[in-house]
N, C-alpha and C positions, 0 to 999 in steps of 0.2 A: 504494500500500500504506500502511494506517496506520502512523502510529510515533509511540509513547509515549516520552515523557521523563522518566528518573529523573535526577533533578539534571542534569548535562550529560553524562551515558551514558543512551543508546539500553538497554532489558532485555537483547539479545541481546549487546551491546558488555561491557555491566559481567556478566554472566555468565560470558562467555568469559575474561575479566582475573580473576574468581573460581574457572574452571575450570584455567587453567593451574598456579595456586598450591594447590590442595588436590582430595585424594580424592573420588571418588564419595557418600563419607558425609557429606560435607560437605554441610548442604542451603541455602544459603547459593549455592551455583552452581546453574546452569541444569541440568546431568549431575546434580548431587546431588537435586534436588528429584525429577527425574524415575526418578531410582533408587528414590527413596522413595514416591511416587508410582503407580511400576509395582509396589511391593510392596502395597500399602495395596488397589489395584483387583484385584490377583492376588487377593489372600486375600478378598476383599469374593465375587468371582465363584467361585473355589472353593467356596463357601458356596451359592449361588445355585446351580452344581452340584451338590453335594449332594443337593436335593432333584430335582431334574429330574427324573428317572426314576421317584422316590416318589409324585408326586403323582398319577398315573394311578391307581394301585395301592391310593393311602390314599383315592383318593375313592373306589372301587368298592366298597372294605371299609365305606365310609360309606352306600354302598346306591345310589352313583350310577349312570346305565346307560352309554349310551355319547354320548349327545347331551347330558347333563350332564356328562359328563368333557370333549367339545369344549367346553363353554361356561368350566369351568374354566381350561381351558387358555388359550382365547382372550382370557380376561379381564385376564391381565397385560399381553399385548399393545394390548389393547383401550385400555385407559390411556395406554404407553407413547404409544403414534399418536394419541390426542387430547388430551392435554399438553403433548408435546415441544415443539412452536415456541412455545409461551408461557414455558413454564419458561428455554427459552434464551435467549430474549429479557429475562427479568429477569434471569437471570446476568447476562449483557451490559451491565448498567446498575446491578448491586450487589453483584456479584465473584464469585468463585468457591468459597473454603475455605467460605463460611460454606454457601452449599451444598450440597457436597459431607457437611461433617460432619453436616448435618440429617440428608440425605438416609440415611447411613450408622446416624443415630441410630434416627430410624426404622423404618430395613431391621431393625437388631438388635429392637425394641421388638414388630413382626408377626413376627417369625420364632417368638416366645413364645404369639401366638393360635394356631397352627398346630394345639397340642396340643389347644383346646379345642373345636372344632367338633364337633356330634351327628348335626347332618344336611350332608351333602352340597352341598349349597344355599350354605352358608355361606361354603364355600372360596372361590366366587364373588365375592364380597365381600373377603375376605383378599385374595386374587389381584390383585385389581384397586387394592387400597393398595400391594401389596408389587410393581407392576409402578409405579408413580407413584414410589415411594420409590426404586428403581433409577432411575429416571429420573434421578433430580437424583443421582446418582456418574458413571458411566460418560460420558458425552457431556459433564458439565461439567467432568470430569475429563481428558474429550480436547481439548477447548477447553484450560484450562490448560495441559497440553503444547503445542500450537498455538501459546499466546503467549508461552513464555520458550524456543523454539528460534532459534537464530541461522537466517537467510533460506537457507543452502545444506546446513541439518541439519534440516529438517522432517519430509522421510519418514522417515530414519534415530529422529527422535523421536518420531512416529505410530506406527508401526511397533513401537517400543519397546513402546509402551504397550496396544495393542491386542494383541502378543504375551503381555503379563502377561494381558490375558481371556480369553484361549484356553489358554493353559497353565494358569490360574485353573477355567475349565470343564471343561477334558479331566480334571483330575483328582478333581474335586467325585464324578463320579457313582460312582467307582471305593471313594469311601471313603464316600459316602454308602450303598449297597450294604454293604457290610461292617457300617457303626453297625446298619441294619437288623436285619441276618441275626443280628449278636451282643449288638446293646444296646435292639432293638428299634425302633419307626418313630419315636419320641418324641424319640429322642437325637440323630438328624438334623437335626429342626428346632433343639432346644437349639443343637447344633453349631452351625447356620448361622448363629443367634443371637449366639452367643458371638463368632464370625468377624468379624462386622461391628461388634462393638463395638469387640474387638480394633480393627478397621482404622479405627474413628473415635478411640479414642485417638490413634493414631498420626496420623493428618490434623492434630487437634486440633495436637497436640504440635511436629509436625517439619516439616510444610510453615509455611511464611512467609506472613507475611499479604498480601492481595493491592497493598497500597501498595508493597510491593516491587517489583511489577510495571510500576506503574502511575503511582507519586510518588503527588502531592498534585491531579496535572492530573488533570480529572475527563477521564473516557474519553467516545470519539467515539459520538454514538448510533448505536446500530444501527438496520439497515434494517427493516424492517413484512415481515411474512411473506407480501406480494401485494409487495412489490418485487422481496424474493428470488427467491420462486420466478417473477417475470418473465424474471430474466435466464434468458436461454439455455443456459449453462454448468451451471450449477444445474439447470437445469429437465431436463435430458438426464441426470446422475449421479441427481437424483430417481428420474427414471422408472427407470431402470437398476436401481437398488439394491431397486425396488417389486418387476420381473421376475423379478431376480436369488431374493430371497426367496419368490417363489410357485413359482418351481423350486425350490430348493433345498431348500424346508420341504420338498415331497414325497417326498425321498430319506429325508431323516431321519427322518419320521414313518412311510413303510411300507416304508423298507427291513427290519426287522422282520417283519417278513409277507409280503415278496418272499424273505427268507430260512427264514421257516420252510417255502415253498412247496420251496425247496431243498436241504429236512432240514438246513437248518443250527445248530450249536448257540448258543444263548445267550454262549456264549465266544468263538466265534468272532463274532458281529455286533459283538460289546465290543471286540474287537481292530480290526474293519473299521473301527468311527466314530471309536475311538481314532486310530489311525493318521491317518485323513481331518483331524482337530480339531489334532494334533499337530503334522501338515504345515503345515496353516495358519500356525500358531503360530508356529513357525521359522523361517518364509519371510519374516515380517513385517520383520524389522530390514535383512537383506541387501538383499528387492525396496522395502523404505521408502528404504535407500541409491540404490539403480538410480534411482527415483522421483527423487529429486533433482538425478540428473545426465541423464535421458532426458527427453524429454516423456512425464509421466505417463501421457495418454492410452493410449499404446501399450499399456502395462501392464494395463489396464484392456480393452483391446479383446482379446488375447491370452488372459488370463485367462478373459473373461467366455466367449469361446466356445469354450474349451475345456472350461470345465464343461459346456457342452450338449450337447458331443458323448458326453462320457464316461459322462451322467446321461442320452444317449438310450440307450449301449449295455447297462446296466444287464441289462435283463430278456431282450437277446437272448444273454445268455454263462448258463453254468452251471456250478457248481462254486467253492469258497472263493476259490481263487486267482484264478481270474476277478474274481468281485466283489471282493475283496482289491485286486487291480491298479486296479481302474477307479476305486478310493474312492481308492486311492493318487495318481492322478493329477487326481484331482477335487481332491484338497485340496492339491497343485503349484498347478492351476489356481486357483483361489483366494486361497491363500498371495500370488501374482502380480497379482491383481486388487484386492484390498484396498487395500493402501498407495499404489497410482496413485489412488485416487477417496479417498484419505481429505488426499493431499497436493493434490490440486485444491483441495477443496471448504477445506482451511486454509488455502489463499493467499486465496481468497474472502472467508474467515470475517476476517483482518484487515481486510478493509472495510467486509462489510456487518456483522461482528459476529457473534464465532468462537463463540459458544453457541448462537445462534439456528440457523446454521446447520449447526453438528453434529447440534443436537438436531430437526433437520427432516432428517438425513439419518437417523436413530435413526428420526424419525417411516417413512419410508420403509419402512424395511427390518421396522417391526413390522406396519403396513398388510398386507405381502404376507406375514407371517407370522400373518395373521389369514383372510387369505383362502386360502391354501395348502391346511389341514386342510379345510377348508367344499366348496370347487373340488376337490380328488382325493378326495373321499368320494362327491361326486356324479357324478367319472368311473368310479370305483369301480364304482358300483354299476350304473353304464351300458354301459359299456365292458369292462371287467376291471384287473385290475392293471398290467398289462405298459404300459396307455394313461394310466395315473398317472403313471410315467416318462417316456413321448415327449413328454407336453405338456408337464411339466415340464422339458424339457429343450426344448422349443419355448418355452417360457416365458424362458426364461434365455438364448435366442438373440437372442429378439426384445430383450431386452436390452443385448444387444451391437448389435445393429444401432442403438437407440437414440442410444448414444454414438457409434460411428460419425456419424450423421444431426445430433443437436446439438453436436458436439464436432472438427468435422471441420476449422474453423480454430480450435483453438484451441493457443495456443503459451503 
């Protein structure tokens, strides 16, 4: 495992000696940064909620049809997955705040173009900045927690922090929906704008520069992204997390339309993804603690195929409470699977180099969020609905078998 030298403490050692002596506000300790830290990514992702649900809506109103609203959509992602292992590889090699606040500058700076688009076409373009600019917060921002957790508080710190992006999104779309309805579609984007300046101030302000981290010793170079992804360990949480999001997307994108098949209302499917996002959310700190006292793996293996089970039964139950239950237990299952692959791939990232490969595990998971929408449209239209869910839930299996198959000695 890497180890950085701040004068003659270890980051983890002179953290903990900073943690005992002062509050969580303190940003100055390892707990305070990451207090601050988990605020700045909540608010950043709230924002980025916000519009989620809008942009369907504001491209149609722009005269898009429906293979222009997928290309929209795909296009954040589209970025994120051809970016990611470059961007984290220069983190790696020129730190993280300064980063992070671009990254944040910019999210704030597209979230103002949003207003101006005529045609439809355009969003395309937006989308595809404003998934590159998230890029460089969220994964380099996981990496920094990554590197000032003490060695037996890593999931407890992953966990932290990826609970603030799910509590961050679960509530964007509830108040984005509202700007809408009452201040019109323009106030949203403003909003999200405003959000992410907000939380670049704050980066700006309260996180510590990365010399803190790090001293004056220049840092180990990171691994080339055909190293990484050689090793085996990596190459298994890769595939996994690819699976995991080509099932997954399918729930989120036509649960909507497996719901209105079963006259359900619009309130009710808000409450089902709410709850599914929420559970997540919550689960993150407890199973990131478990994470560091089990072998992760497990976590991961438990998780992952309980989503398939519960995202196969989907389309064979009927009535609120039914899908209610099974989103319930989808996002247990989850909540559970997260923080075992995100404390893997950190003990990793101290080696081969904790940006490169968050931001290839980011890469991961948007690949199969590019291909999710594309793949259930075309079983869609082949099959019916009911066969969007089984493969997608075949999908998410063979994901666990994945880790199973590359992960099976790993300790």
């Amino acid at each position: 495992m890497t180890k950085f030298i701040l004068g003659s403490l270890k980051p983890d050692q002179e953290f903990r000696k900073n943690d005992d002596a002062k509050g969580p506000m303190m940003n100055n300790s390892s707990s305070g940064v990451l207090f601050l830290l988990s605020i700045a990514v909540g608010v950043a992702m709230m924002g980025l909620g916000i519009i989620w649900p809008l942009v369907p809506v504001y491209a149609v109103e722009l005269g898009a049809g429906g293979t222009m609203v997928g290309l929209i959509i795909a296009s954040f992602n589209f970025s994120r997955a051809l970016f990611s292992p470059f961007t984290g590889g220069i983190s790696d090699r020129w730190g993280r705040k300064i980063f992070i606040v671009i990254g944040l500058f910019v999210y704030a700076g597209i979230s103002i173009l949003y207003v101006l688009p005529e045609r439809a076409e355009t969003l395309i373009v937006i989308r595809f900045f404003h998934g590159l600019a998230s890029l460089l917060v969220v994964p380099i921002a996981m990496a920094l927690a990554a590197d000032i957790a003490p060695p037996r508080k890593l999931g407890v710190y992953m966990g932290t922090l990826n609970m603030a992006v799910m509590v961050g999104l679960g509530f964007g779309p509830a108040m984005g929906g509202a700007l809408r309805d009452y201040l019109g579609i323009n106030a949203a984007f403003y909003t999200m704008g405003a959000l992410a300046f907000i939380t670049c101030l704050l980066v700006m302000i309260f996180i510590p520069p990365d010399v803190r981290y790090y001293g004056n010793k220049a840092k180990s170079k990171p691994y080339s992204i055909k190293k990484i992804l050689s090793n085996r360990i990596v190459l298994g949480i890769f595939t996994m997390r690819f699976f995991a999001a080509s099932g997954q997307g399918a729930v989120y994108t036509f649960l909507p339309i497996l719901a209105m098949q079963l006259d359900l209302s619009s309130t009710q499917v808000g409450i089902i993804l709410t709850m599914n996002i929420f559970l997540i959310a919550f689960l993150q700190r407890p199973c990131g603690r478990l994470a560091d006292r089990i072998n992760p793996k497990y976590l991961v293996i438990i998780g992952t195929f309980a989503s398939g089970v519960t995202v196969f039964g989907m389309p064979l139950v009927d009535g609120f409470i039914f899908i209610l239950g099974l989103n319930i237990l989808m996002g247990i299952a989850n909540g559970i699977s997260l923080p075992g692959g995100l404390v893997i791939t950190g003990r990793l990232g101290r080696e081969m180099g904790m940006a490169s490969i968050m931001s290839l595990n980011d890469a991961a998971w948007s690949l199969g969020m590019i291909v999710s929408p594309i793949l259930s449209g075309i079983i869609l239209d082949a099959f019916g609905l009911s066969y969007v869910f089984i493969i997608g839930s075949l999908l998410i299996l063979m994901g666990g078998i994945t880790v199973i198959i590359f992960l099976w000695h790993y300790e």
